[in-house]
N, CA, C and O atoms as a Tinker XYZ file with bonds, in Angstrom:
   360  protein
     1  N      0.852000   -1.177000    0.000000    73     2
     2  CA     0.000000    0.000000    0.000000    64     1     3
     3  C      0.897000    1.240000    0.000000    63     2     4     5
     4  O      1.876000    1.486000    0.705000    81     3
     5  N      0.235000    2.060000   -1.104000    73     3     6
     6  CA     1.313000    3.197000   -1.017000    64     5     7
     7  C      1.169000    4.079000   -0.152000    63     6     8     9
     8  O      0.248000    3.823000    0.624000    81     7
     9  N      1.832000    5.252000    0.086000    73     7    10
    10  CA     1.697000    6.233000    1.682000    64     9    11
    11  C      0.890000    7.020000    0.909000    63    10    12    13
    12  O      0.914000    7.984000    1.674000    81    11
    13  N      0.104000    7.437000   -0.106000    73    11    14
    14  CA    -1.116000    8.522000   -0.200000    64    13    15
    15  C     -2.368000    7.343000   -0.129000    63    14    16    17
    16  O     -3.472000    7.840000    0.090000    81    15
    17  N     -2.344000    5.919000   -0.278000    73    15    18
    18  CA    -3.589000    5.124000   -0.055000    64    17    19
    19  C     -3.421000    5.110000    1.623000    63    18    20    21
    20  O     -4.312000    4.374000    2.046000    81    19
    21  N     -2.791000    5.527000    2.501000    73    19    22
    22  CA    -2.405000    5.243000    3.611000    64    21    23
    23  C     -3.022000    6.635000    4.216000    63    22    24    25
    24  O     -3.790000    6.733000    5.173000    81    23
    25  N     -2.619000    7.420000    3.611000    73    23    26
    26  CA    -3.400000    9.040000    4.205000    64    25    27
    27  C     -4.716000    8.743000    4.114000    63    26    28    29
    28  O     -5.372000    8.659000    5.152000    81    27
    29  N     -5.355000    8.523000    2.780000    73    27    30
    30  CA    -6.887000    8.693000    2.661000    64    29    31
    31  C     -7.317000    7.314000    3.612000    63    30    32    33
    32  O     -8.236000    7.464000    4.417000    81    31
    33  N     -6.680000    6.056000    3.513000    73    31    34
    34  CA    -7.346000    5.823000    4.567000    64    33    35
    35  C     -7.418000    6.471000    6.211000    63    34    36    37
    36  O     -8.483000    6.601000    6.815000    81    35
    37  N     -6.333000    6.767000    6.668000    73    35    38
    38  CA    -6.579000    7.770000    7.943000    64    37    39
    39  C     -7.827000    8.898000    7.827000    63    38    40    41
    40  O     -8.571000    9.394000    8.673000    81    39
    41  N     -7.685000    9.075000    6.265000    73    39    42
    42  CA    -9.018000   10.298000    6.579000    64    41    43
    43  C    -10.370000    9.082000    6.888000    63    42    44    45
    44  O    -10.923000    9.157000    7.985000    81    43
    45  N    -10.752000    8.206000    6.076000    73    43    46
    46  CA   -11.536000    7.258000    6.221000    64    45    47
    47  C    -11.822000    6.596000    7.220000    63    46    48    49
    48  O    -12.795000    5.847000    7.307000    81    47
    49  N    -10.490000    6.943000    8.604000    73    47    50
    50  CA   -10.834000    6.114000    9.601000    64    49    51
    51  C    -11.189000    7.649000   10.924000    63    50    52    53
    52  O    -11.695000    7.689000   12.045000    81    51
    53  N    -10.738000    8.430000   10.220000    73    51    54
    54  CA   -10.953000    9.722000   11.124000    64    53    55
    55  C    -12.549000   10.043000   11.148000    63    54    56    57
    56  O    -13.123000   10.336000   12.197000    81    55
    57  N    -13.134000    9.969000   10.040000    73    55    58
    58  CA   -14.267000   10.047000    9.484000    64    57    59
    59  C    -15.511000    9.099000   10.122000    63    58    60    61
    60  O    -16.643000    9.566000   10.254000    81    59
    61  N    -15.265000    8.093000   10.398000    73    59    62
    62  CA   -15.974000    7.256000   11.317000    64    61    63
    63  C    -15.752000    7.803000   13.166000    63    62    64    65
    64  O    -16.302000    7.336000   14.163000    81    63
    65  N    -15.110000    8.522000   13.096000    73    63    66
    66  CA   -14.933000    8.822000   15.209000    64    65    67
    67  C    -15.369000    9.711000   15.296000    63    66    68    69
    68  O    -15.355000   10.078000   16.471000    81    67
    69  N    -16.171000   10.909000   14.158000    73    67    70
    70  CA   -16.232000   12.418000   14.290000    64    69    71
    71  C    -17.382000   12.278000   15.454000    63    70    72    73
    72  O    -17.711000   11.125000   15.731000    81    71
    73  N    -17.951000   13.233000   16.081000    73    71    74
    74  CA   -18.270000   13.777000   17.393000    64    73    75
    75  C    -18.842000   15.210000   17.082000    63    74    76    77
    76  O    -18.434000   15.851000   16.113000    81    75
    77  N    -19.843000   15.705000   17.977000    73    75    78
    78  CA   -19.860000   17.305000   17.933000    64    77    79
    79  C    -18.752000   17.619000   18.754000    63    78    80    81
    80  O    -18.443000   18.800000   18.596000    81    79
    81  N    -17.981000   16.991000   19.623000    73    79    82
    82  CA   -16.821000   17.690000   20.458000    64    81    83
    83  C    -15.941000   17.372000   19.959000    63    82    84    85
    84  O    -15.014000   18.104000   20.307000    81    83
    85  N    -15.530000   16.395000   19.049000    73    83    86
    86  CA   -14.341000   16.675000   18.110000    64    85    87
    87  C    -14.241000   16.685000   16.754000    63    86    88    89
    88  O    -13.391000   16.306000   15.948000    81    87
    89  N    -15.765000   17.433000   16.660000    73    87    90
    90  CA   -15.238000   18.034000   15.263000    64    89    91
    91  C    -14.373000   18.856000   14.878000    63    90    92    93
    92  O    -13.744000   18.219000   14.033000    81    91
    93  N    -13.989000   19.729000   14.939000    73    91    94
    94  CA   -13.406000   20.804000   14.663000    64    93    95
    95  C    -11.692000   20.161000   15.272000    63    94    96    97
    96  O    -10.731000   20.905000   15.078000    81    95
    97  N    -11.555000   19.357000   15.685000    73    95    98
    98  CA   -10.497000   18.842000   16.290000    64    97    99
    99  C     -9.860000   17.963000   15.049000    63    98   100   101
   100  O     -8.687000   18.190000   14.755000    81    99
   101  N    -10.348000   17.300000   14.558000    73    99   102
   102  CA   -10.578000   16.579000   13.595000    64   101   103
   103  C    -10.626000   17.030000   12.130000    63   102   104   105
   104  O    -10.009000   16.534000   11.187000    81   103
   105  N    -11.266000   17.810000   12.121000    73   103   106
   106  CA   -10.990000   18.447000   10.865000    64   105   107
   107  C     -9.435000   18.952000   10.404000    63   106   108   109
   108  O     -8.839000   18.815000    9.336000    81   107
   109  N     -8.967000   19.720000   11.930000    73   107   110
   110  CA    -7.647000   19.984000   11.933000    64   109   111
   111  C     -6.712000   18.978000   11.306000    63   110   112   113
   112  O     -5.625000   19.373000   10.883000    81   111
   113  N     -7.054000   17.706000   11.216000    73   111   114
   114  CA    -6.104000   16.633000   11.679000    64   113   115
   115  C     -6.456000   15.704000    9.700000    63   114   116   117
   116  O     -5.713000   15.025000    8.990000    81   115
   117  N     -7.935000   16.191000    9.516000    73   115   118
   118  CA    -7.812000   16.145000    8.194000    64   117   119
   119  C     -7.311000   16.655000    7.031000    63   118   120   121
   120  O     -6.894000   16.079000    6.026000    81   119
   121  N     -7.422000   17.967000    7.337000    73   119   122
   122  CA    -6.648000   18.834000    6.516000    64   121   123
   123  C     -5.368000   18.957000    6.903000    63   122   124   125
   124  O     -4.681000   19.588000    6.099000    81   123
   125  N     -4.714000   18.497000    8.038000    73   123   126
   126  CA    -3.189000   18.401000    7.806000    64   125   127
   127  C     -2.369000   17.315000    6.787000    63   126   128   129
   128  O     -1.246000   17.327000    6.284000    81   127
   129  N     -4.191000   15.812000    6.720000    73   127   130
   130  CA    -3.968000   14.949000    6.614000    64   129   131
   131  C     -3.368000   15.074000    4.434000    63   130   132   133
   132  O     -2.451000   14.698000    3.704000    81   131
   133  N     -4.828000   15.944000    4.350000    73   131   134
   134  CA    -4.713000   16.058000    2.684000    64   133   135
   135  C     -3.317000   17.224000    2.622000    63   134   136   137
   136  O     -2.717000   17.122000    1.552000    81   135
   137  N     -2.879000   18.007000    3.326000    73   135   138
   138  CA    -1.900000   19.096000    3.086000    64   137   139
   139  C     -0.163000   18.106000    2.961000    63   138   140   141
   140  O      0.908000   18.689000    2.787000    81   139
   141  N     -0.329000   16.301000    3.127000    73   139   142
   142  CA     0.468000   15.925000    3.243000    64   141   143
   143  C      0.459000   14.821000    1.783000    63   142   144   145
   144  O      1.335000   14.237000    1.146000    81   143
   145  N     -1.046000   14.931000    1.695000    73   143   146
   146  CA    -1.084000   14.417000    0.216000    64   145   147
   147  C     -0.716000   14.994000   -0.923000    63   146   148   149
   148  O     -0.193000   14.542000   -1.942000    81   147
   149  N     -1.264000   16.666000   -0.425000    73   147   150
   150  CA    -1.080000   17.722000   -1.531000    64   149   151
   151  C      0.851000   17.851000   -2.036000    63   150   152   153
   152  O      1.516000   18.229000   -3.000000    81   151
   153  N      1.027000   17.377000   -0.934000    73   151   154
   154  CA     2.979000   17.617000   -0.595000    64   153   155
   155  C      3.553000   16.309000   -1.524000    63   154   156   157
   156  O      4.636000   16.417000   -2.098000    81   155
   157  N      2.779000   15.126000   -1.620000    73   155   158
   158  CA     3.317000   14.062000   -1.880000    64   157   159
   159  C      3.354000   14.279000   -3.620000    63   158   160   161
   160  O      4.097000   13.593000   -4.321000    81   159
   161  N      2.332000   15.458000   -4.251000    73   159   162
   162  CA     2.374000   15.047000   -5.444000    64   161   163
   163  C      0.743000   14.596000   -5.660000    63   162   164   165
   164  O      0.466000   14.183000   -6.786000    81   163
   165  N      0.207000   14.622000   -5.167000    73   163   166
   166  CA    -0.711000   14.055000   -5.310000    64   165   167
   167  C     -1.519000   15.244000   -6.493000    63   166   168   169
   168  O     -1.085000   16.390000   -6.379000    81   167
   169  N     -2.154000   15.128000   -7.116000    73   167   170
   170  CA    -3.129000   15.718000   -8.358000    64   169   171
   171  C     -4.485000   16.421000   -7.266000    63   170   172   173
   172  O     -5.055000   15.691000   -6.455000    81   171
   173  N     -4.700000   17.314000   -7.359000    73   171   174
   174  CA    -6.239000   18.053000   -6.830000    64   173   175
   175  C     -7.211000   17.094000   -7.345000    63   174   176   177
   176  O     -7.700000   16.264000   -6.578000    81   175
   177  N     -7.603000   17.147000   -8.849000    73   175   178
   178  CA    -8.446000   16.083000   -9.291000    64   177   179
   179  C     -8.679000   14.804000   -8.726000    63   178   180   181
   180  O     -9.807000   14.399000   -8.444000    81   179
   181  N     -7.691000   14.195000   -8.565000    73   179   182
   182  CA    -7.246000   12.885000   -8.338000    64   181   183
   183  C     -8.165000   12.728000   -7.054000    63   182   184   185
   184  O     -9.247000   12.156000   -6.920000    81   183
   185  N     -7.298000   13.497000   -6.067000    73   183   186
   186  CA    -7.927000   13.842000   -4.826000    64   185   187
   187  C     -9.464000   14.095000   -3.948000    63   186   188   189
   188  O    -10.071000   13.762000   -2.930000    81   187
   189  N     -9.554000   14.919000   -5.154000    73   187   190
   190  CA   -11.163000   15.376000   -5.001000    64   189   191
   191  C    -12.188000   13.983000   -5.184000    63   190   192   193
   192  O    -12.918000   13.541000   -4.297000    81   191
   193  N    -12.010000   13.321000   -6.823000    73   191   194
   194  CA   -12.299000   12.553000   -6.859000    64   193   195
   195  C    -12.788000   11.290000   -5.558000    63   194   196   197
   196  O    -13.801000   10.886000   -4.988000    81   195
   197  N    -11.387000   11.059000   -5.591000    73   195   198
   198  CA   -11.352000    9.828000   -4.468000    64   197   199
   199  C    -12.409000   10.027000   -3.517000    63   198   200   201
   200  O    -13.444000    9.401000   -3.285000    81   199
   201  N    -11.787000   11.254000   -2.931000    73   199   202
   202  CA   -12.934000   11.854000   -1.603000    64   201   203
   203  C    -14.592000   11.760000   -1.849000    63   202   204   205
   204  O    -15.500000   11.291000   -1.163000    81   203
   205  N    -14.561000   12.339000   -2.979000    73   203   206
   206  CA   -16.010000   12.754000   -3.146000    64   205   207
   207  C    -16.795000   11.294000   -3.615000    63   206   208   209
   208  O    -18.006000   11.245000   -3.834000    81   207
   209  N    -15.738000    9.954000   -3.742000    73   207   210
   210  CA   -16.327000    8.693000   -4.119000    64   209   211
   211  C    -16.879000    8.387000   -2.785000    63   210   212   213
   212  O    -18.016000    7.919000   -2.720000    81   211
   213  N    -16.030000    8.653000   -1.463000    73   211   214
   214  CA   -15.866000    8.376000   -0.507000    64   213   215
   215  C    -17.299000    9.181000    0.165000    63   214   216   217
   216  O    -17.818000    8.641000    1.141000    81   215
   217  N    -17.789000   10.211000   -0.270000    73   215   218
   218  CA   -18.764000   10.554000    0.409000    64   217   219
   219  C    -19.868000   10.210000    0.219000    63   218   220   221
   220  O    -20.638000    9.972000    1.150000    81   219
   221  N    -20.162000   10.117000   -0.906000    73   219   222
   222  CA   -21.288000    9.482000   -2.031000    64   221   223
   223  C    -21.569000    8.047000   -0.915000    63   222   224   225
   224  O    -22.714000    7.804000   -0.533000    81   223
   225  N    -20.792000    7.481000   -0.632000    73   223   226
   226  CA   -20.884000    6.342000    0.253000    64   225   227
   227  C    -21.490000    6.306000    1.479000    63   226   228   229
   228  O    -21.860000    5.349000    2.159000    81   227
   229  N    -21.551000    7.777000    1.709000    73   227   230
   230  CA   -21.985000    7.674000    3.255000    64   229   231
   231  C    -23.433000    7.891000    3.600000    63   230   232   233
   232  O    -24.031000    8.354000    2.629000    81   231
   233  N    -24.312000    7.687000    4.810000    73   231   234
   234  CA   -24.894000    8.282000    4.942000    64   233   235
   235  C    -25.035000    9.537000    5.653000    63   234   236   237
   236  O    -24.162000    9.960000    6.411000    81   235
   237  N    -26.356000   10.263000    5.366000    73   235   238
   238  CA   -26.236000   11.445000    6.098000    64   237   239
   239  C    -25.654000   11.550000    7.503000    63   238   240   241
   240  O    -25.599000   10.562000    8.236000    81   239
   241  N    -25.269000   12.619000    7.832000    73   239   242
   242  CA   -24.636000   12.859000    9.374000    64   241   243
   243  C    -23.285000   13.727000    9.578000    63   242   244   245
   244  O    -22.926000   14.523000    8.711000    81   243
   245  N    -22.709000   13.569000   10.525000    73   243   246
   246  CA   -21.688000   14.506000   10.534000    64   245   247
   247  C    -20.536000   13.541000    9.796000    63   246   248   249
   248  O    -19.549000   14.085000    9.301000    81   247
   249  N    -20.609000   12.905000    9.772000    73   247   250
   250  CA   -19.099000   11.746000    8.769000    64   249   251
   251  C    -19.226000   12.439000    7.447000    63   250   252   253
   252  O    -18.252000   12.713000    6.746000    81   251
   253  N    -20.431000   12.702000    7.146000    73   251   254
   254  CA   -20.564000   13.344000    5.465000    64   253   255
   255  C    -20.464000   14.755000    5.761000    63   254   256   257
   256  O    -20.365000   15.560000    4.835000    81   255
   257  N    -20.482000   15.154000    7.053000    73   255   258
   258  CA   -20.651000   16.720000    6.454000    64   257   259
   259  C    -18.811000   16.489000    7.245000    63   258   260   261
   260  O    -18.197000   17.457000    6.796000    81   259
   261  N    -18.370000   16.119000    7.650000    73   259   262
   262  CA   -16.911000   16.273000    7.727000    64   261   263
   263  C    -16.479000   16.399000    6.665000    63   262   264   265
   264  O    -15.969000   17.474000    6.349000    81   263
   265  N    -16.570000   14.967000    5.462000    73   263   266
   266  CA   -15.896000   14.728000    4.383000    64   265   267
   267  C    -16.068000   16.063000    3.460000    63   266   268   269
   268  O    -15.128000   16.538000    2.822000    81   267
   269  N    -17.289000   16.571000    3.466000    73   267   270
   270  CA   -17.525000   17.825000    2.602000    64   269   271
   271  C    -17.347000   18.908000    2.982000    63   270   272   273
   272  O    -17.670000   19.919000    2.359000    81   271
   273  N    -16.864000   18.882000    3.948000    73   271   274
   274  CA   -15.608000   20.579000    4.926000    64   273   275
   275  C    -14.661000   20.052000    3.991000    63   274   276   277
   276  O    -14.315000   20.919000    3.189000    81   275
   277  N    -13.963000   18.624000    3.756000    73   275   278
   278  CA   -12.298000   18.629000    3.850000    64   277   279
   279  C    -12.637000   18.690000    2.198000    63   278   280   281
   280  O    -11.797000   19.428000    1.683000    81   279
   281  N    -13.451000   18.239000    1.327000    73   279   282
   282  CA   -13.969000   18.687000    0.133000    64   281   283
   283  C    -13.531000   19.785000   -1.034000    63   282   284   285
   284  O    -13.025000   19.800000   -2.156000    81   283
   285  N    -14.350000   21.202000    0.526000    73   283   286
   286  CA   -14.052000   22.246000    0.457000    64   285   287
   287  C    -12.951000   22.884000    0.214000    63   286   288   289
   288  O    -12.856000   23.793000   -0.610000    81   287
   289  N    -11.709000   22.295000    1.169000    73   287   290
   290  CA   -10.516000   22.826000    1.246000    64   289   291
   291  C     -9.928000   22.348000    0.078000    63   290   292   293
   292  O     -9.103000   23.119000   -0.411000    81   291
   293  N    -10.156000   21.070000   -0.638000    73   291   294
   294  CA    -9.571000   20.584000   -1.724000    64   293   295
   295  C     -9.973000   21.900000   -2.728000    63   294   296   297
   296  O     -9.047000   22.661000   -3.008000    81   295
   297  N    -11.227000   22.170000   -3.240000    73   295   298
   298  CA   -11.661000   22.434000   -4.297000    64   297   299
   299  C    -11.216000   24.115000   -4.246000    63   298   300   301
   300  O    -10.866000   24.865000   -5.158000    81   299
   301  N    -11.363000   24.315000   -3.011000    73   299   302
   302  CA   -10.795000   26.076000   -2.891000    64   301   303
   303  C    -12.646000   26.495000   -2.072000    63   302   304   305
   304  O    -12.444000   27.572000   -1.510000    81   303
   305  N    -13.762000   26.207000   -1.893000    73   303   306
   306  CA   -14.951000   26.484000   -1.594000    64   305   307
   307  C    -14.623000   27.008000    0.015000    63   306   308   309
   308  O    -15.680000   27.018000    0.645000    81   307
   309  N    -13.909000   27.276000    0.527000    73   307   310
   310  CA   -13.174000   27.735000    1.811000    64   309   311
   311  C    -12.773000   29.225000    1.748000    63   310   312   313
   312  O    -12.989000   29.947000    0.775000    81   311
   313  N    -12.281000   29.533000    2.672000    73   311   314
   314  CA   -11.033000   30.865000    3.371000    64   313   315
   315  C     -9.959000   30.226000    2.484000    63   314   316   317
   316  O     -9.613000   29.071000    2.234000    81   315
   317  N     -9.492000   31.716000    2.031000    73   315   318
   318  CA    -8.507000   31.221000    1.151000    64   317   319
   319  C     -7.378000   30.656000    1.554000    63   318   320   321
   320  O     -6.645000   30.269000    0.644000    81   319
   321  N     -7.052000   30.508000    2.533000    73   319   322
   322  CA    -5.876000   30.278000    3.547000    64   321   323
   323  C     -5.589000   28.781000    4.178000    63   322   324   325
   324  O     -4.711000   28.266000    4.870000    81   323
   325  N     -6.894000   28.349000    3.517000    73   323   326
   326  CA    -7.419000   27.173000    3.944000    64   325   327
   327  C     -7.453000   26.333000    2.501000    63   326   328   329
   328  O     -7.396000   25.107000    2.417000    81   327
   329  N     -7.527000   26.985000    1.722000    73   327   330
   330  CA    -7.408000   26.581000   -0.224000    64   329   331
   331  C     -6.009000   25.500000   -0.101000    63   330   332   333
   332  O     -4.883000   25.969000   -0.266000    81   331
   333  N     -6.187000   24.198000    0.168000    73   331   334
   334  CA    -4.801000   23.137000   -0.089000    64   333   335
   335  C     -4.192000   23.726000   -1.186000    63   334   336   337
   336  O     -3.140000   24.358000   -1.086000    81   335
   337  N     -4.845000   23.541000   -2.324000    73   335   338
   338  CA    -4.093000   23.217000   -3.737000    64   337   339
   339  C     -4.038000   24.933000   -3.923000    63   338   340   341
   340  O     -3.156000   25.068000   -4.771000    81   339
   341  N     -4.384000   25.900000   -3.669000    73   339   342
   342  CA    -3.815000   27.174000   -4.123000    64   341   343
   343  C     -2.572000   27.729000   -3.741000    63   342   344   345
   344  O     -1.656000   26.984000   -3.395000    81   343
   345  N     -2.450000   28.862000   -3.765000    73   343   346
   346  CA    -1.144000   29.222000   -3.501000    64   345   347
   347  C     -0.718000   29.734000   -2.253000    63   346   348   349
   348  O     -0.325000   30.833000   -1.862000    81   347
   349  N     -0.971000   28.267000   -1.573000    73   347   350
   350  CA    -0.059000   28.732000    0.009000    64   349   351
   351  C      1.422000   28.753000    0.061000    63   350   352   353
   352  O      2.144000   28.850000   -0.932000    81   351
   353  N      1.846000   28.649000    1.352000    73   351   354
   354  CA     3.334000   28.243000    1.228000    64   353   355
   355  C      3.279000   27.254000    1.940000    63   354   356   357
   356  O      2.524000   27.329000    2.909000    81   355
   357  N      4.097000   25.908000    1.708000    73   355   358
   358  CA     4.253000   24.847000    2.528000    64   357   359
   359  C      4.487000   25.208000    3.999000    63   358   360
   360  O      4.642000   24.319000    4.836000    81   359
């Protein structure tokens, strides 16, 4: 298994523990998670994709509305600061 099938699963397993008290805890920990995919090379498309296969899967609740915060940050639908694939600085 390669180390970006290894990230998205961590998001996949983060995604099942979410909480109203650790959401926002969590999210942190997702978007550090994709900011390490974004680092690896990984494609935005690619990315988005995967994820958004991954949500399609779920049912309603906070697991789906997590996945579609970290979504957000992929696609740029965020604070720009928060935009993975735009022009931050590592």
């Amino acid at each position: 298994m390669s180390l970006s099938d290894k990230l998205f699963n961590q998001i996949k397993q983060l995604s099942t523990n979410i909480t109203e008290e650790n959401y926002y805890a969590c999210h942190e920990q997702g978007y550090d998670i994709l900011s390490k995919i974004k680092d690896l090379g990984i494609e935005q498309e690619y990315t988005y994709n995967l994820l958004f296969k991954y949500y399609n899967s779920l049912e309603d609740g906070l697991s789906k509305e997590w996945i579609a915060d970290l979504l957000d940050c992929i696609c740029g639908w965020c604070a720009p600061h928060k935009y993975i694939w735009g022009n931050r600085e590592k």
